[in-house]
C-alpha positions as CSV (number, residue, x, y, z in Angstrom):
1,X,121.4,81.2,171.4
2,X,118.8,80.3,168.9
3,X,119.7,79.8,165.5
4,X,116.4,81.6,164.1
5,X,115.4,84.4,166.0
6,X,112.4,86.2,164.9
7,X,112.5,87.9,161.7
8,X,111.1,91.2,161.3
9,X,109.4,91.1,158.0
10,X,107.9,94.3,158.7
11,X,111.3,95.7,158.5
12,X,112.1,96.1,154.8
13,X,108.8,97.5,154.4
14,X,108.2,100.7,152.7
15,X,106.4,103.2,154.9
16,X,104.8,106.8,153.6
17,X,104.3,109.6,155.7
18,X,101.1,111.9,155.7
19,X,101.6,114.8,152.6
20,X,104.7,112.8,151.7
21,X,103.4,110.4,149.8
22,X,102.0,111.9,146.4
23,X,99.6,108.9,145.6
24,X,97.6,106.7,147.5
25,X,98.1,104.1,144.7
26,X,101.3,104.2,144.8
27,X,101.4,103.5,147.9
28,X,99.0,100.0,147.7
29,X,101.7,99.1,144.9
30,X,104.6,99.4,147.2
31,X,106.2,102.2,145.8
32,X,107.2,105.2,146.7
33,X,106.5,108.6,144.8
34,X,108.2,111.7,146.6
35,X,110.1,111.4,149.8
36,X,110.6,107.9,151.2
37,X,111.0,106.3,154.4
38,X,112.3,102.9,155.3
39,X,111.2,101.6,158.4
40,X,114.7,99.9,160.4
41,X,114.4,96.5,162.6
42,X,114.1,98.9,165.7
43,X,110.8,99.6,163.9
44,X,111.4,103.5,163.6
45,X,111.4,105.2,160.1
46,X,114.1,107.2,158.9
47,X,112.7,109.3,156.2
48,X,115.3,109.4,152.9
49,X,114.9,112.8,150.9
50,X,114.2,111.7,147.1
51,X,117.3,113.6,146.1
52,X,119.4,110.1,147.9
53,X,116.8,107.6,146.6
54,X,118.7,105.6,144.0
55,X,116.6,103.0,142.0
56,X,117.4,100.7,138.8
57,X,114.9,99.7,136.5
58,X,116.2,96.0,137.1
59,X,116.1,96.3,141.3
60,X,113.9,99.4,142.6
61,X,115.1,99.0,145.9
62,X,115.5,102.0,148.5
63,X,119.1,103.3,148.6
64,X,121.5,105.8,149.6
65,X,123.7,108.2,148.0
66,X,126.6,105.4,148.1
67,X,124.6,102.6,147.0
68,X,123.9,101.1,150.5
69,X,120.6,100.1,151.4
70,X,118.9,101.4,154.8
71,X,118.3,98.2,155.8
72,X,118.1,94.7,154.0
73,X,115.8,92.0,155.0
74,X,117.8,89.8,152.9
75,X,121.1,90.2,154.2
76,X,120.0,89.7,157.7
77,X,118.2,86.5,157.3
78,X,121.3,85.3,155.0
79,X,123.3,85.8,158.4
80,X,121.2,83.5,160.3
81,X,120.2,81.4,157.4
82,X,124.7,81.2,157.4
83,X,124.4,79.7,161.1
84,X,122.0,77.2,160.6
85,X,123.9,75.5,157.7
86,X,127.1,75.9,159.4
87,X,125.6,74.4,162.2
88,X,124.0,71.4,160.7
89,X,127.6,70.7,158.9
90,X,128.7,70.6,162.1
91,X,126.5,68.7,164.2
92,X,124.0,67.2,161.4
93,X,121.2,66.2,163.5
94,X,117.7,66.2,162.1
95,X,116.5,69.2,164.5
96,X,119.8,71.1,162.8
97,X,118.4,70.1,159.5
98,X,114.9,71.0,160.2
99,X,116.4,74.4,161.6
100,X,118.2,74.9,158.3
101,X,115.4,74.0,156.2
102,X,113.4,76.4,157.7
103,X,115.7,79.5,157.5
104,X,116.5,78.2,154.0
105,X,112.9,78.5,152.7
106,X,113.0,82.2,154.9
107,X,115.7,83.2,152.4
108,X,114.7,81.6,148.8
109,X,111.2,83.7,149.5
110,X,112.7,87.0,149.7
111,X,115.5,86.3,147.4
112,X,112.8,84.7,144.7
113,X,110.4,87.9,145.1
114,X,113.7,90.8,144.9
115,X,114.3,89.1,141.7
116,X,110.5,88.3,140.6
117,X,111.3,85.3,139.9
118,X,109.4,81.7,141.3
119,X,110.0,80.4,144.9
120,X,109.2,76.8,144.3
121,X,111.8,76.7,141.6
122,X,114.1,78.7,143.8
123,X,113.5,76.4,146.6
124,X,113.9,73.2,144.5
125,X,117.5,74.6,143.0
126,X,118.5,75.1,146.3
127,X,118.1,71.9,148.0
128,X,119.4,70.2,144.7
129,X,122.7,71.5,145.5
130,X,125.7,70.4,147.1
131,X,125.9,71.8,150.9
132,X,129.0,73.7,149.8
133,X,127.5,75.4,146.6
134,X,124.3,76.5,149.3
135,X,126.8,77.4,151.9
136,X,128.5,79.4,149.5
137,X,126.0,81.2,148.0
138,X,124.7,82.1,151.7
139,X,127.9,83.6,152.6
140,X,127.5,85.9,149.4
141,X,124.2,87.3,150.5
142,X,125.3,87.9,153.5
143,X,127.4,91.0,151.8
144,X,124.6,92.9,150.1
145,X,124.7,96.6,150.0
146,X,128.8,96.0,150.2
147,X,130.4,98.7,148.5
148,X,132.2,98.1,145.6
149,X,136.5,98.2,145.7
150,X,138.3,97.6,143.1
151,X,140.7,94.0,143.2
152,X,139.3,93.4,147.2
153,X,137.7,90.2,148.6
154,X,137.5,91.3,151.8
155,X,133.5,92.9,152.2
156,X,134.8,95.1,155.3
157,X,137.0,97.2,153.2
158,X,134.5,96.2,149.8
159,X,134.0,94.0,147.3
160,X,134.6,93.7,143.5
161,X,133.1,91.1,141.1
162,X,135.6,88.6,141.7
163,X,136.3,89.3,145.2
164,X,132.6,88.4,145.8
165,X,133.0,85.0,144.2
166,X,136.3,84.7,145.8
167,X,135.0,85.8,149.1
168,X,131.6,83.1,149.2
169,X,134.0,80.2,147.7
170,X,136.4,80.5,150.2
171,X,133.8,80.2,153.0
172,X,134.1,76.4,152.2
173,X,137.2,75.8,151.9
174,X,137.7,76.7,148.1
175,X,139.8,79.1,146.5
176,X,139.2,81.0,143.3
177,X,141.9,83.5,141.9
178,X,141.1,87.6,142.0
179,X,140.5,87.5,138.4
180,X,137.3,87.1,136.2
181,X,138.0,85.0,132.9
182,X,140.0,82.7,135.9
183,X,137.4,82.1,137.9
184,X,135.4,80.5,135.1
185,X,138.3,78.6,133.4
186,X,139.1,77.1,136.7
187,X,135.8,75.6,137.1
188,X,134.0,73.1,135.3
189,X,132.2,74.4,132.7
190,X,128.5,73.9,132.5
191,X,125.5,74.6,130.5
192,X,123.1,76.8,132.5
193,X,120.4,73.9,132.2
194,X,122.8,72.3,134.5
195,X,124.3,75.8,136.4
196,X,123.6,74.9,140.5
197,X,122.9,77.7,142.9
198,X,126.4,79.5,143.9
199,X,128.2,78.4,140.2
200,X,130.3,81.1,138.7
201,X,128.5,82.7,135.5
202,X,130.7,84.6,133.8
203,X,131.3,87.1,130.2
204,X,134.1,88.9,129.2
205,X,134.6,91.6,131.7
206,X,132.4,90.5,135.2
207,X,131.8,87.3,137.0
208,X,128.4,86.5,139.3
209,X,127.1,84.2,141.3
210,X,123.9,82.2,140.2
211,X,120.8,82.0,142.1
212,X,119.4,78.9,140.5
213,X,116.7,80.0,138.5
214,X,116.5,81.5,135.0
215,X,118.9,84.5,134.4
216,X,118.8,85.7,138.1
217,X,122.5,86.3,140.0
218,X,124.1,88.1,143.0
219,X,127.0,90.3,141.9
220,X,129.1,93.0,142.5
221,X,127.7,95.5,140.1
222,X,130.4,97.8,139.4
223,X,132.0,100.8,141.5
224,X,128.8,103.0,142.9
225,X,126.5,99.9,143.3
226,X,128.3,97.1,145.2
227,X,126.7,93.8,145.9
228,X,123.4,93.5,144.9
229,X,120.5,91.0,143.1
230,X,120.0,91.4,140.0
231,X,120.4,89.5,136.1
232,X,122.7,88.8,133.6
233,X,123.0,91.7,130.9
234,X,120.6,90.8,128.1
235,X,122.9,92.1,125.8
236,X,125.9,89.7,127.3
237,X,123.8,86.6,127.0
238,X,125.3,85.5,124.0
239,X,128.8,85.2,125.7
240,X,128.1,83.7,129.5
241,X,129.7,80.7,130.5
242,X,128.7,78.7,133.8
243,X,131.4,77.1,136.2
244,X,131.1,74.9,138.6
245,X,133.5,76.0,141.4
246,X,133.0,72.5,144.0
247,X,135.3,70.7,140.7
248,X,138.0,73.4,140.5
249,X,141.1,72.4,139.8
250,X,142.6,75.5,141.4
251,X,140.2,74.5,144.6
252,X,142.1,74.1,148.1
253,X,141.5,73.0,152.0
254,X,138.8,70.7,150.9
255,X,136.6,68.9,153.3
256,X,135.9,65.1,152.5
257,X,132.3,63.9,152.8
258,X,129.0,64.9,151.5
259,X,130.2,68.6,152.4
């Protein structure tokens, strides 16, 4: 089975019907005005009555009434991007490498452009880090659109903040406690400088993951949005911490070697 399999770019794109669209600019800009459509992998458009369309001014992404998007182009090349790095762990040979790479860069464009924020940084951050903090970080993209449940780490029944973390640590073999403040204070702290893709940024109340680059994280937002991109609160700057979970004390089942 091939490790990359062709992506459909084409299928997180935002399509406009005829009278439905109330602005041709709009429409140029990628937005949508009115009723909406998102068009699926199978390539057909389901049209999504404005009265389900959620947006936030942070991600103005296509939504339904329970906070799951119709279909996410990140979340499916995170699952295949998950493969080719659990693949190359397993038998690291340079065409496993060079398949990783390539799915890697797939993923750090779309993830750098949902958060506006710069690929070449993105990309750079990435391969900086340890295998386990990218692996990590991969298995917690593959969960986007989760819904959000309260004290669970397991993304079939939902996800809170913590469970998220909890969830993409323990893809490599390290465990972090269901609990916010304890998933920082069991990691090594660091100054976000410093912060790696995957490290635990936390303030009083939610922990995230960090995405490398400036104040950019996946999270579990809170009950009604689930997992999703976005940033740290601007108004809880003042108060995040960075962990780094690889050092945790608390960490278990680890695997010697570069992984």
């Amino acid at each position: 089975m091939s490790l990359l399999p062709g992506t459909q770019f084409e299928g997180n794109s935002l399509v406009c019907a005829g009278k439905r669209a109330m602005a041709v600019a709009t429409i140029a800009c990628g937005l949508v005005v009115g009723s909406s459509s998102v068009t699926h992998a199978a390539g057909t458009a389901v049209v999504v009555p404005p009265a389900v369309v959620q947006t936030t001014w942070r991600e103005p992404q296509l939504l339904t009434k329970d906070a799951r998007p119709r279909f996410d182009a990140v979340k499916s090349i995170a699952s295949e991007a998950l493969i080719a790095i659990a693949t190359f762990i397993e038998v690291p040979t340079n065409e496993n490498f060079d398949t990783f790479q390539i799915s890697r860069a797939a993923l750090v464009t779309r993830v750098a452009a949902r958060v506006n924020e710069s690929r070449a940084a993105m990309l750079e951050a990435w391969s900086q880090a340890s295998l386990k903090h990218q692996m990590a970080l991969i298995a917690g993209l593959t969960t986007l659109g989760v819904g959000y449940e309260y004290g669970s780490d397991n993304p079939k029944k939902g996800l809170d903040c913590s469970g998220l973390v909890a969830y993409a640590w323990k893809q490599v073999g390290i465990a972090l406690p269901l609990q916010s403040k304890r998933q920082w204070e069991s990691s090594r702290n660091v100054e976000q400088k410093y912060a790696l893709p995957g490290d635990v940024v936390w303030y009083p109340g939610h922990t995230m993951m960090y995405l490398g680059v400036g104040d950019a994280v996946l999270h579990s937002a809170r009950e009604g949005l689930g997992v999703r991109l976005g940033y740290i609160n601007w108004k809880e700057i003042p108060r995040v911490k960075f962990g780094n979970p690889e050092v945790s004390l608390l960490s278990v089942n680890r695997t010697a070697g570069v992984f």
